[in-house]
PAMI-600905 format. One record per atom (N, C-alpha, C): atom name; x negated, y negated, z; chain. Coordinates in Angstrom, 3 decimals. Atoms other than C-alpha are relative to their C-alpha. Layout:
N
 at       xx       yy       zz ch
 CA        X        Y        Z  A
...
//
This chain:
238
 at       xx       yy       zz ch
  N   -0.409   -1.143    0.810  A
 CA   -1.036   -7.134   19.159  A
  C    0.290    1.195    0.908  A
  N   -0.808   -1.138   -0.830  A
 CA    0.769   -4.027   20.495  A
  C   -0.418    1.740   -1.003  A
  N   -0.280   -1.283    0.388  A
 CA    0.128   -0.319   19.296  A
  C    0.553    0.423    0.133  A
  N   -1.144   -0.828   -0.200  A
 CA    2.905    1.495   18.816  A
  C   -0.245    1.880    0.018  A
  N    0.612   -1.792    0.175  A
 CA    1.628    4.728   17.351  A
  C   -0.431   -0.063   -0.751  A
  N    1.567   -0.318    0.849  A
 CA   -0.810    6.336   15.672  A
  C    0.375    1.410   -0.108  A
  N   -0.376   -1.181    1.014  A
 CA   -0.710    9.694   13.306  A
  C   -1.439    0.264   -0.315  A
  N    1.298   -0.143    0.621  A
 CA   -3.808   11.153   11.952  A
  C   -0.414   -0.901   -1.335  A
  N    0.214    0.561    1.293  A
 CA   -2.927    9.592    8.851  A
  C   -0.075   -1.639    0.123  A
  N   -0.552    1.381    0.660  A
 CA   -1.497    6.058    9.812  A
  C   -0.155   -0.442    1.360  A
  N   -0.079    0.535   -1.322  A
 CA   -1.162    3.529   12.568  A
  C    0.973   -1.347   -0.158  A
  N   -0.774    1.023   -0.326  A
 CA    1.480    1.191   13.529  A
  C   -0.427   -0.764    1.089  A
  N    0.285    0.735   -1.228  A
 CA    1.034   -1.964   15.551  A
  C    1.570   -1.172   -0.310  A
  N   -1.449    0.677    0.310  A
 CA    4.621   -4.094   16.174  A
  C   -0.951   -1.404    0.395  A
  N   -0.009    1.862   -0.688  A
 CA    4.853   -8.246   16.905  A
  C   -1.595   -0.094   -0.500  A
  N    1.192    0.131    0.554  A
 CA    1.492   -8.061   14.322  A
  C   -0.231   -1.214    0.279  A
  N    0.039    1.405    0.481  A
 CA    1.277  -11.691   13.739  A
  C    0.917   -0.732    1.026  A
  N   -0.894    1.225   -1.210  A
 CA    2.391  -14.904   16.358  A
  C    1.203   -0.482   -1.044  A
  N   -1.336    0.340    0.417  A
 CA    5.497  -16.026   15.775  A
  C   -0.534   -1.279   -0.980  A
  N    0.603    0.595    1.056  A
 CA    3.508  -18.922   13.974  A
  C   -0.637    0.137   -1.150  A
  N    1.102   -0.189    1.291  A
 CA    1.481  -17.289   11.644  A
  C    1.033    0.653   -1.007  A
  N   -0.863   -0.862    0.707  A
 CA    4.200  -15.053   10.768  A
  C    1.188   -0.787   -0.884  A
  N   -1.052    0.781    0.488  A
 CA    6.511  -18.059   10.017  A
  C   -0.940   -0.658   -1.190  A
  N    0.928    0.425    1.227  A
 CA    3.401  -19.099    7.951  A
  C   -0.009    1.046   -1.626  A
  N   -0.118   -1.395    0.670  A
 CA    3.453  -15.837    5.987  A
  C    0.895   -0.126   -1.165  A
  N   -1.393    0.224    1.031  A
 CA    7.109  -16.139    5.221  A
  C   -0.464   -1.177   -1.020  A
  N    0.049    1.238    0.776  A
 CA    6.319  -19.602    4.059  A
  C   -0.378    0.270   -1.480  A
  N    0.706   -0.186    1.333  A
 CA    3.845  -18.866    1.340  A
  C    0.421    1.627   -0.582  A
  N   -0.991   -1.365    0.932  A
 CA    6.045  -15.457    0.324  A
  C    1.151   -1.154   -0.251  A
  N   -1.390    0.801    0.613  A
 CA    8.801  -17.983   -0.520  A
  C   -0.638   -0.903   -0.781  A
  N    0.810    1.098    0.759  A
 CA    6.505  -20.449   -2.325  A
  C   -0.670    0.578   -0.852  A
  N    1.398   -0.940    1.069  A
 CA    4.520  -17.662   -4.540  A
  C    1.227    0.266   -0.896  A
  N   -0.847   -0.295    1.390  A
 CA    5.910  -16.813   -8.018  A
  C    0.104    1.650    0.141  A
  N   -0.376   -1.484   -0.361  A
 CA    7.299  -12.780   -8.452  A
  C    0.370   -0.265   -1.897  A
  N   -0.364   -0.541    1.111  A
 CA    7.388  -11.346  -11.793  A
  C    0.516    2.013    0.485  A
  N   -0.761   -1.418   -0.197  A
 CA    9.747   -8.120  -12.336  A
  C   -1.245    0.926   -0.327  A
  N    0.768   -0.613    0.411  A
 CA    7.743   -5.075  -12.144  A
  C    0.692    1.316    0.047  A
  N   -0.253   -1.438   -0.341  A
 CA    9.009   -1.523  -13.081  A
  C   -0.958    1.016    0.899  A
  N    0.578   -0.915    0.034  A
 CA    7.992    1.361  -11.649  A
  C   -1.355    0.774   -0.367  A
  N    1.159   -0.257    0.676  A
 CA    4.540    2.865  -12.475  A
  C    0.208    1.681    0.518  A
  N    0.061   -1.990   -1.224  A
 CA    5.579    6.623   -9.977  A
  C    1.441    0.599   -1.093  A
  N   -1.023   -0.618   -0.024  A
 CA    9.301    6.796  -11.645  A
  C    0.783   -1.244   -0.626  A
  N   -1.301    0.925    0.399  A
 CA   12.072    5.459  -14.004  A
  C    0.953    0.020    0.714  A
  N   -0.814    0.168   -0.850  A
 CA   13.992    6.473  -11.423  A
  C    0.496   -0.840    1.000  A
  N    0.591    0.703   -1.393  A
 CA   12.781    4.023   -8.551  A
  C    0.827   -1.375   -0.309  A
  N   -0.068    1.519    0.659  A
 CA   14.237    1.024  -10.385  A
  C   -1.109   -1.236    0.138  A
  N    1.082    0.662    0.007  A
 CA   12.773   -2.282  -10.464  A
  C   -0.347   -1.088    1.611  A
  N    1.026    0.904   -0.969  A
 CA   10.386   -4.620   -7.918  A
  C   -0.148   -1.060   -0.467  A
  N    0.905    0.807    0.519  A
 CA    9.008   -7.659   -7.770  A
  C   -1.370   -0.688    0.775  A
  N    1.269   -0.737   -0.363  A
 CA    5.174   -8.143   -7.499  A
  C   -0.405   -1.407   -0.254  A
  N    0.704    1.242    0.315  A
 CA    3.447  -11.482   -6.635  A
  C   -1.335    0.027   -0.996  A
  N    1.325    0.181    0.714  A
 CA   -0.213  -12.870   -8.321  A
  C   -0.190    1.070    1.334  A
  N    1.268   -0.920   -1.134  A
 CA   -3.030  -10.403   -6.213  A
  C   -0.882   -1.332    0.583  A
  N    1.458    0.351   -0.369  A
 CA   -5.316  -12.017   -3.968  A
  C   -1.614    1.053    0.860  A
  N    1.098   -1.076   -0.134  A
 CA   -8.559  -10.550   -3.531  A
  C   -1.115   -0.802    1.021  A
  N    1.437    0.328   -0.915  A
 CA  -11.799  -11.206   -0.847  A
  C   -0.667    0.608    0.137  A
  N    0.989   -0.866   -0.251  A
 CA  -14.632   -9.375    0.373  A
  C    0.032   -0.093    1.226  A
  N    0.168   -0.715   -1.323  A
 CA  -15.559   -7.811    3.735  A
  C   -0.101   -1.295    0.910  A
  N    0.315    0.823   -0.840  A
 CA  -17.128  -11.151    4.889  A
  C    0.729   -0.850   -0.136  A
  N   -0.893    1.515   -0.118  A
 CA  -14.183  -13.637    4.157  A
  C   -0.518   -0.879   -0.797  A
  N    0.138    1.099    1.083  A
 CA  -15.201  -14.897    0.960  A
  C    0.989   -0.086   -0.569  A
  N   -1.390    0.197    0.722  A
 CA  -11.637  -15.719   -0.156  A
  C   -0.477   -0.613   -1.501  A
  N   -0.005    0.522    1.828  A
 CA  -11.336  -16.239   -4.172  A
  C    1.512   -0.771   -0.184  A
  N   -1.778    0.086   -0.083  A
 CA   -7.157  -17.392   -3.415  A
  C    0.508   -0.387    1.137  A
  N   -0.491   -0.560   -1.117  A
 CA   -6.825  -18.029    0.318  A
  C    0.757   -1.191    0.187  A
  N   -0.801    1.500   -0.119  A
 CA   -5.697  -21.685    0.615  A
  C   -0.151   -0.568    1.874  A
  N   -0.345    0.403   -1.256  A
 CA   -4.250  -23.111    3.672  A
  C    0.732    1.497    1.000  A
  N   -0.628   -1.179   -0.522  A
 CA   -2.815  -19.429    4.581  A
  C   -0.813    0.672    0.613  A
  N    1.344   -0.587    0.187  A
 CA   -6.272  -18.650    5.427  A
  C   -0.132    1.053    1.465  A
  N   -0.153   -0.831   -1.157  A
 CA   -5.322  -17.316    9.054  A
  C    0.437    1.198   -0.131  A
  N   -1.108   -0.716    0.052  A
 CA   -2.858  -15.028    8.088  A
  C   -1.487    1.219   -0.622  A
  N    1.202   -0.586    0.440  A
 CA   -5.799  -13.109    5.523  A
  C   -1.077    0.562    1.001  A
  N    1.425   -0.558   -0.778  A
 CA   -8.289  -13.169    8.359  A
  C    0.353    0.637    0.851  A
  N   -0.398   -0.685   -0.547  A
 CA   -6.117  -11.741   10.886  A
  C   -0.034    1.216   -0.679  A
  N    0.016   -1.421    0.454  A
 CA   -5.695   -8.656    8.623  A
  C   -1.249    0.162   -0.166  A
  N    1.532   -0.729    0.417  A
 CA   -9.515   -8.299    7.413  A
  C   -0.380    0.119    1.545  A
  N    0.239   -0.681   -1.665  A
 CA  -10.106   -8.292   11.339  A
  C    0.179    0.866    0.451  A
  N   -0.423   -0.747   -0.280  A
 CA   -8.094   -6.018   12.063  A
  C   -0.425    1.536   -1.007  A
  N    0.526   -1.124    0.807  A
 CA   -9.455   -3.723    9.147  A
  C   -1.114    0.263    0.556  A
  N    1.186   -0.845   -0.755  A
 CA  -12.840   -3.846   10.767  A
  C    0.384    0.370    0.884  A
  N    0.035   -0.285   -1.275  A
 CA  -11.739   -3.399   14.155  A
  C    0.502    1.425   -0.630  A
  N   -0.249   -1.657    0.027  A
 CA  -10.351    0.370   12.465  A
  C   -1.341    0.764   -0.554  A
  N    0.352   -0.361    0.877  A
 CA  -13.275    1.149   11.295  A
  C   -0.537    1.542   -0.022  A
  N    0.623   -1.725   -0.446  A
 CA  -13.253    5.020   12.727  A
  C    1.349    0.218   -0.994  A
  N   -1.417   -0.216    1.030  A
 CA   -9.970    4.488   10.032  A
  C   -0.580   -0.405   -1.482  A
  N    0.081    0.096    1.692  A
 CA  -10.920    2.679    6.945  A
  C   -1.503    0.076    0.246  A
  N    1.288   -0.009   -0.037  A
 CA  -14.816    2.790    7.912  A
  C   -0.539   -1.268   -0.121  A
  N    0.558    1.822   -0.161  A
 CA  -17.496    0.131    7.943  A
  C    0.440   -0.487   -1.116  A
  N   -0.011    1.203    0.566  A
 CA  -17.333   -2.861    6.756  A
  C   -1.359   -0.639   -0.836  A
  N    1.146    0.396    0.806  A
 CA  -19.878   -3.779    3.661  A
  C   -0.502    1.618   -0.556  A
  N    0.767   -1.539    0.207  A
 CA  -20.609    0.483    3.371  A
  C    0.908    0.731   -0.269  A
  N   -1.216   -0.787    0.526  A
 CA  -17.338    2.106    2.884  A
  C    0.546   -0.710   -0.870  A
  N   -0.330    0.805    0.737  A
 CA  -15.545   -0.900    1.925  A
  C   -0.329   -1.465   -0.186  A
  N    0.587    1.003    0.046  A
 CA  -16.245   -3.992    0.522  A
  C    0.625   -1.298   -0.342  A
  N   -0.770    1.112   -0.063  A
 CA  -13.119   -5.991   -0.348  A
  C    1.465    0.493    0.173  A
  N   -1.444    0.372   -0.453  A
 CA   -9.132   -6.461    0.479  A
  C    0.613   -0.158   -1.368  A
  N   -1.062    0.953    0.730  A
 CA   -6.640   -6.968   -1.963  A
  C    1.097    0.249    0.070  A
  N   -1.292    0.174   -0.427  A
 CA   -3.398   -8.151   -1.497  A
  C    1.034   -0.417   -1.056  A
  N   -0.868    0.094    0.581  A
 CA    0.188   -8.512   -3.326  A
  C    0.961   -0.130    1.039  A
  N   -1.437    0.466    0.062  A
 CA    3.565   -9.981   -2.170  A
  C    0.909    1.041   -1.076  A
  N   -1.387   -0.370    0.685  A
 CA    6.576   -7.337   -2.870  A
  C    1.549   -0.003    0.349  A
  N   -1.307    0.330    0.041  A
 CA   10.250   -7.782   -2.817  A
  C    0.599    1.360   -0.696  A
  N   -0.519   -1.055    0.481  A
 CA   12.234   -4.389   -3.190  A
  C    1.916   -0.574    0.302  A
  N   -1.445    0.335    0.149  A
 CA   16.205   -5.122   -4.057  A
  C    0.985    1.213    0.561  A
  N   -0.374   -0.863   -0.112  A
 CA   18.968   -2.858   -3.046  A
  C    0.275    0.972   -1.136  A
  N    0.048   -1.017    0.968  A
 CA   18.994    0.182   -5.003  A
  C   -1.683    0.235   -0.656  A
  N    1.087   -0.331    0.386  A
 CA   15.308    0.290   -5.786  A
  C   -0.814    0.854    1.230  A
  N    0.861   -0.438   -0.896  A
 CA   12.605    2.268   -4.173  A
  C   -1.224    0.556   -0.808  A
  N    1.556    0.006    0.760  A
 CA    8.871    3.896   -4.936  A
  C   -0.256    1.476   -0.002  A
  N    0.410   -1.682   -0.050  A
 CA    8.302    7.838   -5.613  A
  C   -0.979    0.299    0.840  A
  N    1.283   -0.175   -0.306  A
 CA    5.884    9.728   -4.082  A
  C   -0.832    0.061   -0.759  A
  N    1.603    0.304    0.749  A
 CA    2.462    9.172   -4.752  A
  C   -1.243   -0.138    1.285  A
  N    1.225    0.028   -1.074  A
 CA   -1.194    9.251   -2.648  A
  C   -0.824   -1.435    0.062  A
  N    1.094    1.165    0.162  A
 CA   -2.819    5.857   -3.991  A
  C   -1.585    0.247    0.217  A
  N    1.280   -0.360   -0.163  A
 CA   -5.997    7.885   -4.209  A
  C   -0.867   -0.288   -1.319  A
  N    0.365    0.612    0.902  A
 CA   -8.902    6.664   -6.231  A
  C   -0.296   -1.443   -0.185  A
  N    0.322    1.903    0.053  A
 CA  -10.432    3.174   -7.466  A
  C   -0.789   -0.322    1.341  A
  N    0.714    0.604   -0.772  A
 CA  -12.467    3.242   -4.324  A
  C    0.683   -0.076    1.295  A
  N   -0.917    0.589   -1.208  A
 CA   -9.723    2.963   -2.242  A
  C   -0.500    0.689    1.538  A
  N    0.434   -0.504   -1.727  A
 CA  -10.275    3.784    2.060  A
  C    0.980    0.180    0.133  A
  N   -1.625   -0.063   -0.343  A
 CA   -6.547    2.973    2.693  A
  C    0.194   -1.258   -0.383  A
  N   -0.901    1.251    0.389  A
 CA   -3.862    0.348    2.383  A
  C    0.432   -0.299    1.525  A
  N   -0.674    0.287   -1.415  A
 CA   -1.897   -1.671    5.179  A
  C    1.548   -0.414   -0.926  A
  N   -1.126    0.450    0.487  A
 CA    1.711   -2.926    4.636  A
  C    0.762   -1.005    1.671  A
  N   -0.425    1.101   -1.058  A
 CA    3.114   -5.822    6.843  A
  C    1.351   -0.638   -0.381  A
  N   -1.159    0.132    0.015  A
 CA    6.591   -6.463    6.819  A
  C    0.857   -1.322   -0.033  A
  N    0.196    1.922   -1.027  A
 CA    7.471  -10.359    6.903  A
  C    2.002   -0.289   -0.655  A
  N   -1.292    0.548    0.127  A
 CA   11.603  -10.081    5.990  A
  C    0.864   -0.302    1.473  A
  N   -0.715    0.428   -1.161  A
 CA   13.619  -11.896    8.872  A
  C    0.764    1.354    1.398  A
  N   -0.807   -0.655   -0.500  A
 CA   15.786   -9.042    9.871  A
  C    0.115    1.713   -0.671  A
  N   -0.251   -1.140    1.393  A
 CA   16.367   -5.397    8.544  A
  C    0.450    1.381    1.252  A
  N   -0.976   -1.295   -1.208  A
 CA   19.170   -2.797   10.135  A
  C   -1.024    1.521   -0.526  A
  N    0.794   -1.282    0.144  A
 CA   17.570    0.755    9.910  A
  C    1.070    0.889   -1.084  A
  N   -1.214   -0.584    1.511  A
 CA   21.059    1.767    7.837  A
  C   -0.614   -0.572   -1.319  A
  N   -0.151    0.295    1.612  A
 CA   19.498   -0.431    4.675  A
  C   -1.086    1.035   -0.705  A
  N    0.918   -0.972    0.319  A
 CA   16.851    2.416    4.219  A
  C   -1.114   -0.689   -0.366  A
  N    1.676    0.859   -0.161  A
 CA   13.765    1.252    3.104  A
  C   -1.430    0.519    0.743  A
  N    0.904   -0.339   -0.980  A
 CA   11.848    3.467    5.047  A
  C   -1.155    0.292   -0.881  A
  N    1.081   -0.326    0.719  A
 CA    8.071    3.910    4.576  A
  C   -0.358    1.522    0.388  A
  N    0.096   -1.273   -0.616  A
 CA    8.053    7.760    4.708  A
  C   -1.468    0.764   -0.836  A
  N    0.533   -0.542    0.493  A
 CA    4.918    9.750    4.568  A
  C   -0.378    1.365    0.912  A
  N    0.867   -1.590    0.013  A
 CA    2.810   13.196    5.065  A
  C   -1.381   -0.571    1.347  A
  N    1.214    0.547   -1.043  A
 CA    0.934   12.551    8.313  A
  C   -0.928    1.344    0.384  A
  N    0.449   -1.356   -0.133  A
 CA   -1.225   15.369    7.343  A
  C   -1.207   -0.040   -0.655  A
  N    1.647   -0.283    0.676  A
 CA   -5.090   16.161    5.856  A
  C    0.553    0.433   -1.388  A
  N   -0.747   -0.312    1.248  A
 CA   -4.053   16.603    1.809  A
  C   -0.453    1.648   -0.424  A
  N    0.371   -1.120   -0.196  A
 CA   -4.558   20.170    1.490  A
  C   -0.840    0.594   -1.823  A
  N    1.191    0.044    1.651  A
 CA   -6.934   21.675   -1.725  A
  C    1.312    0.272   -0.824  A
  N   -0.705   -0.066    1.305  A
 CA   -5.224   21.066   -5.063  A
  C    0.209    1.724   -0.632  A
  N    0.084   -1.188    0.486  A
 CA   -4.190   24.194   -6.582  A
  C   -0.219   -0.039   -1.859  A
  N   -0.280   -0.146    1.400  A
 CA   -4.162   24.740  -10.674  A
  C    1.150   -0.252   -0.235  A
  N   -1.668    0.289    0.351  A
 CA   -0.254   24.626  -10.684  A
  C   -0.272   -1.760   -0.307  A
  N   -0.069    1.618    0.147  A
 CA   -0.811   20.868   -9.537  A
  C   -0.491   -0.858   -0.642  A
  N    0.773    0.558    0.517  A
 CA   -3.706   20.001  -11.446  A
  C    0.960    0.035   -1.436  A
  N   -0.275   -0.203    1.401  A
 CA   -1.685   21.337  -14.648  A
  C    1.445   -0.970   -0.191  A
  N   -1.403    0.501   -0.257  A
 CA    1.572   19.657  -13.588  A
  C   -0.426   -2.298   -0.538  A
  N    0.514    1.121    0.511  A
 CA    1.524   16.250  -15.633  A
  C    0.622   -1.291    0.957  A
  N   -1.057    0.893   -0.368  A
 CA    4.375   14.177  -13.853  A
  C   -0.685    0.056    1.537  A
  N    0.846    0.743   -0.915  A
 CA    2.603   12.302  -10.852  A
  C    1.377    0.848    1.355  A
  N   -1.625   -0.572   -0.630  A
 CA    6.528   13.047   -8.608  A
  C   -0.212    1.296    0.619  A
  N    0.419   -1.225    0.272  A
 CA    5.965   16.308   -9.550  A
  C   -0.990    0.675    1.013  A
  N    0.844   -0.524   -0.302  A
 CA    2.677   17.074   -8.347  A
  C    0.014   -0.264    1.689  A
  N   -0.140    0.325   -1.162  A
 CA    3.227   15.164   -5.270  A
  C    0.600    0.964    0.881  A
  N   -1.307   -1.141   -0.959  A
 CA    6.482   17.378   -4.181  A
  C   -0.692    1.571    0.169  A
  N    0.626   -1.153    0.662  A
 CA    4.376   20.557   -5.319  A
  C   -0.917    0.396    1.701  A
  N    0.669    0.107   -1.045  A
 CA    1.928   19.120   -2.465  A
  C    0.415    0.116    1.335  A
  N   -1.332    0.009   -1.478  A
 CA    4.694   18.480    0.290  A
  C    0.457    1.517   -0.055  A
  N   -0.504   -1.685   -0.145  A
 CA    5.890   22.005   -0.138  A
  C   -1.097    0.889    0.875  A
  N    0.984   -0.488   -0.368  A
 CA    2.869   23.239    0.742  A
  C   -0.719   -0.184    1.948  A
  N    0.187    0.549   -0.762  A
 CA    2.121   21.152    3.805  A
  C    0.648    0.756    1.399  A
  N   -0.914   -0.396   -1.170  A
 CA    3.109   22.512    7.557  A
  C    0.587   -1.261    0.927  A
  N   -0.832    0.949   -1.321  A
 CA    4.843   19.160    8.791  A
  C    0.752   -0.582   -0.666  A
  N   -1.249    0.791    0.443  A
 CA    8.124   16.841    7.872  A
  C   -0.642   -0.976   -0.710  A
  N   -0.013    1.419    0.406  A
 CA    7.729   13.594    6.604  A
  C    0.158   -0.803    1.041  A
  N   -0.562    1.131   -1.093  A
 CA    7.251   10.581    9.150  A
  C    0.901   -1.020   -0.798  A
  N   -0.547    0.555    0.319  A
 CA    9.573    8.342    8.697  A
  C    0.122   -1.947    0.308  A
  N   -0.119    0.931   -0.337  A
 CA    9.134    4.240    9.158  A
  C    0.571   -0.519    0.085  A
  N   -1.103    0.859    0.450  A
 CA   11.429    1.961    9.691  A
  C   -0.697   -1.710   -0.151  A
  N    0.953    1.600    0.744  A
 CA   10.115   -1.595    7.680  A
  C    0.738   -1.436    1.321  A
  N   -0.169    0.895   -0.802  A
 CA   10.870   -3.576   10.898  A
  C   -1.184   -1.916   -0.005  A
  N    0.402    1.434    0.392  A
 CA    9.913   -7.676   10.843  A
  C   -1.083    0.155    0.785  A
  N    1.478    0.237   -0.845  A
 CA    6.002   -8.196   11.967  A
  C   -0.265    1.195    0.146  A
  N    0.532   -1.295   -0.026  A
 CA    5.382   -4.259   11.775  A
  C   -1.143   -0.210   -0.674  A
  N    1.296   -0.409    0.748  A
 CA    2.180   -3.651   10.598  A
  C   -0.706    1.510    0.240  A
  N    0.256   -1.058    0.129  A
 CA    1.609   -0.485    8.819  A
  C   -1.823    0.664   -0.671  A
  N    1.103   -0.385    1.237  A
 CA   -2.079    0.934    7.779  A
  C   -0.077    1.467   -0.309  A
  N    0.085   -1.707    0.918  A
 CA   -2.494    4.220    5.993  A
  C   -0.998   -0.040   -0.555  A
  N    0.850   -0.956    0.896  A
 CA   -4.892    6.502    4.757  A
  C   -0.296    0.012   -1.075  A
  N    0.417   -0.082    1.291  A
 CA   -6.027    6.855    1.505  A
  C    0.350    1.496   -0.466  A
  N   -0.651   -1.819    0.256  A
 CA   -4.880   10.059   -0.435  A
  C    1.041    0.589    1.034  A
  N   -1.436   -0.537   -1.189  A
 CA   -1.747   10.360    2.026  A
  C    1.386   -0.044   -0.557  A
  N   -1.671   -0.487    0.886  A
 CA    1.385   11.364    0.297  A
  C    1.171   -1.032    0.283  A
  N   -1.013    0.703   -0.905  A
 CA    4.129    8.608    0.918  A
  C    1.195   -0.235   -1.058  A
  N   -0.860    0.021    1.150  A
 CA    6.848    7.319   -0.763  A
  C    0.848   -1.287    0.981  A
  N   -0.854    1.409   -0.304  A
 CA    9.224    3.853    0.028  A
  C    1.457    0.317   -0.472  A
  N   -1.407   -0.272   -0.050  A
 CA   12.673    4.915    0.867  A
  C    1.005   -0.937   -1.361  A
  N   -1.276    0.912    1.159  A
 CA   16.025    3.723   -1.771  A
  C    0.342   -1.090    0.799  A
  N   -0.421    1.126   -0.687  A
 CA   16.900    0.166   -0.283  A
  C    1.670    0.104   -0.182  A
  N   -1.481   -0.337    0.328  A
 CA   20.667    0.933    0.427  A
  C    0.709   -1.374   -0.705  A
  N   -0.627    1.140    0.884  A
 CA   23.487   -1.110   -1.284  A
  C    0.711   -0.848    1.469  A
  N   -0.467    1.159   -1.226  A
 CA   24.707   -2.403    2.306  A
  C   -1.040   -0.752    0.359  A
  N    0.866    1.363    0.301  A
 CA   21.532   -4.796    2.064  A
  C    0.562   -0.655   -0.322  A
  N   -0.380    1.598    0.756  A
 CA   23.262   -7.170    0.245  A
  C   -1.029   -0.011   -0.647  A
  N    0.739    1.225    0.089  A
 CA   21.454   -9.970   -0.834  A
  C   -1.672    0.371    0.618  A
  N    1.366    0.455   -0.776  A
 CA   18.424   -9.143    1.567  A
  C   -0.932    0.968   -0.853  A
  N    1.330   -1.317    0.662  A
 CA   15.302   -7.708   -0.017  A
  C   -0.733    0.391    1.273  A
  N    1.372   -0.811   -1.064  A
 CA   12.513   -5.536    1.738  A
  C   -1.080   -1.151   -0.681  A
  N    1.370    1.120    0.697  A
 CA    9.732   -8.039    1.469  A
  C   -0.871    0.640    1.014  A
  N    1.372   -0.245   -0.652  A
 CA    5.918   -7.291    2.284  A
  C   -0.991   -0.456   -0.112  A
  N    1.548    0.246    0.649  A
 CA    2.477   -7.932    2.062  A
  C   -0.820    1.508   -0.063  A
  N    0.797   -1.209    0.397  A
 CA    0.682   -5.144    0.581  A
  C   -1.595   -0.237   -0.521  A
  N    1.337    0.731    0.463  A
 CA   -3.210   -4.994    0.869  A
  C   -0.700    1.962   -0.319  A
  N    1.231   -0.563    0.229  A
 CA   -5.817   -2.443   -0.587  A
  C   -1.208   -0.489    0.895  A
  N    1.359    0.358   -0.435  A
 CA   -9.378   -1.664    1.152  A
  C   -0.459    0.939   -0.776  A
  N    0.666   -0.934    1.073  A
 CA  -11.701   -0.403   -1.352  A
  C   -1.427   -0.511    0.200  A
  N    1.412    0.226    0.288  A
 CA  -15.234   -0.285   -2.161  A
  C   -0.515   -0.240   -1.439  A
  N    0.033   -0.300    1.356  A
 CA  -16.404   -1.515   -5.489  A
  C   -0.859    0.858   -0.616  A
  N    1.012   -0.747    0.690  A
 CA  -17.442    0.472   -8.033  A
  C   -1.605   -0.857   -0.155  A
  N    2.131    0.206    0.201  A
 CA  -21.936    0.358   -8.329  A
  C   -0.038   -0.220   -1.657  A
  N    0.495    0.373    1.598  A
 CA  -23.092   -0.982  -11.787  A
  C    0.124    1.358   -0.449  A
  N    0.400   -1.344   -0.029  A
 CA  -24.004    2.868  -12.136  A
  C    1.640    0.717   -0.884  A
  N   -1.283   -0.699   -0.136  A
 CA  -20.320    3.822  -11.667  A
  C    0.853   -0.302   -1.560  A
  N   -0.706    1.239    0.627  A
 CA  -18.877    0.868  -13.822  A
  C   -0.515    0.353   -1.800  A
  N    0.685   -0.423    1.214  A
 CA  -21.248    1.668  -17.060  A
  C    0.528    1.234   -0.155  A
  N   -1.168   -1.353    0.391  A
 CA  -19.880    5.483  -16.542  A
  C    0.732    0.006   -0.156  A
  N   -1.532    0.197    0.373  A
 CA  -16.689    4.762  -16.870  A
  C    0.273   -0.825   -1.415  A
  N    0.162    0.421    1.607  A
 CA  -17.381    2.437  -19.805  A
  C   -0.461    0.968   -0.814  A
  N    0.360   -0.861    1.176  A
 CA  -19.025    5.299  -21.742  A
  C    0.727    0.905   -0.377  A
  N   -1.403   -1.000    0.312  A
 CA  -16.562    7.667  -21.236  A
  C    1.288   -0.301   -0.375  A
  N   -1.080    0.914    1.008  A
 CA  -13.797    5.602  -22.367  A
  C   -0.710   -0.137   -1.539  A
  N    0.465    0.613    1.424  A
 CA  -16.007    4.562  -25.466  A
  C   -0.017    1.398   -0.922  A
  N    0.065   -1.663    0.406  A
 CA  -16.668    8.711  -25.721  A
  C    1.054    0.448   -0.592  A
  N   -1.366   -0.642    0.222  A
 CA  -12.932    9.538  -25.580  A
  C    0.385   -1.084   -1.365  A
  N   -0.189    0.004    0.848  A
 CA  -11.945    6.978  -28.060  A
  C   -0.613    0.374   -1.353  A
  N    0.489   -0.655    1.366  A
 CA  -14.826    8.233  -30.587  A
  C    0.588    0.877   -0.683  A
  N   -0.023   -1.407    0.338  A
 CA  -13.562   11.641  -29.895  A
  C    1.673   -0.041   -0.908  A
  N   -1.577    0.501    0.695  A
 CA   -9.560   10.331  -30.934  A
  C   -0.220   -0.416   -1.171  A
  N    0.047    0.426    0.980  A
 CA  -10.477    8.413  -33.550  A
  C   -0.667    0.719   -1.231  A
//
């Protein structure tokens, strides 16, 4: 593995994965099922498509892993080895989960932080053959500390919205990625980003990835609070 660079927020490492594992990768992204998924940031963004999730825990108890099982452990490795990034392992976080996506030309992903649910950060690993830096696609974010929420933002309903509200505010650009083959991207948690428009000179080729969550689960404690207050709010509706 190679480090390329590193941001406060994020860290790139190129030629992630051996040319074997990576051809393994592809394999089982061409063999997994994809249901269409809109948008959840923006009707604008058009649509995706979003494999089954697989999920594990810190120690490599796969619930999904199969014969792909290298590919999985290389990344949870590599999550502990950050762990002055996503933190320990079993105490910050406590499991991985992963999705297979496929972005078409003309789609892309608003900004948004992915903060919440436990999360530490995400990684993103790149596994399409080829990809010119003209088809856009870039993974652009805020390589910056999220600065305190104001009232405007808190009151501001539209997720987009609140985001851009935040970027205004901020004293630096936007980094900009380019979704190169075997890149491996990890990020921050609460870090402003957003997944460039996939131009229309793509063709045919999609942006394909593997996209993983590191989170910590919610404590029985947590899990029961959140059940009551849901049960609260619909009393209070109904």
């Amino acid at each position: 593995m190679k480090e390329t660079q590193q941001g406060r927020r994020f860290v790139i490492i190129d030629d992630f994965l051996s040319a074997q594992h990576f051809a393994a990768a592809q394999d089982l992204m061409e063999r997994t099922a994809f249901t269409v998924r809109e948008s959840v940031i923006s009707t604008e963004d058009g649509p995706a498509f979003r494999s089954r999730g697989v999920r594990f825990g810190s120690d490599l108890g796969a619930t999904d892993v199969g014969v792909q099982a290298h590919v999985y452990e290389e990344l949870a490795r590599t999550v502990r080895a950050y762990s002055d990034f996503y933190g320990e392992s079993g105490t910050d976080w406590d499991k991985i989960t992963l999705a297979f996506w496929k972005y078409p030309a003309g789609s892309r992903l608003g900004w948004h932080n992915d903060a919440g649910l436990g999360r530490q950060g995400e990684f993103i690993l790149f596994l399409h053959d080829r990809w010119r830096p003209s088809w856009g696609g870039e993974l652009k974010l805020i390589d910056e500390d999220p600065p305190p929420v104001t009232a405007d933002e808190t009151a501001e309903s539209d997720l987009v919205l609140r985001m851009e509200a935040r970027i205004e505010r901020v004293k630096t650009s936007p980094v900009a990625i380019v979704p190169k083959p075997n890149r491996l991207v990890m990020v921050k948690a609460d870090t402003v980003h957003t997944i460039g428009r996939v131009d229309h000179t793509a063709g045919d080729t999609l942006r394909r990835s593997l996209t993983g969550f590191v989170s910590k689960s919610p404590t029985r404690e947590r899990t029961r609070a959140s059940a009551l207050a849901s049960l609260s709010a619909m009393l209070t509706t109904n």
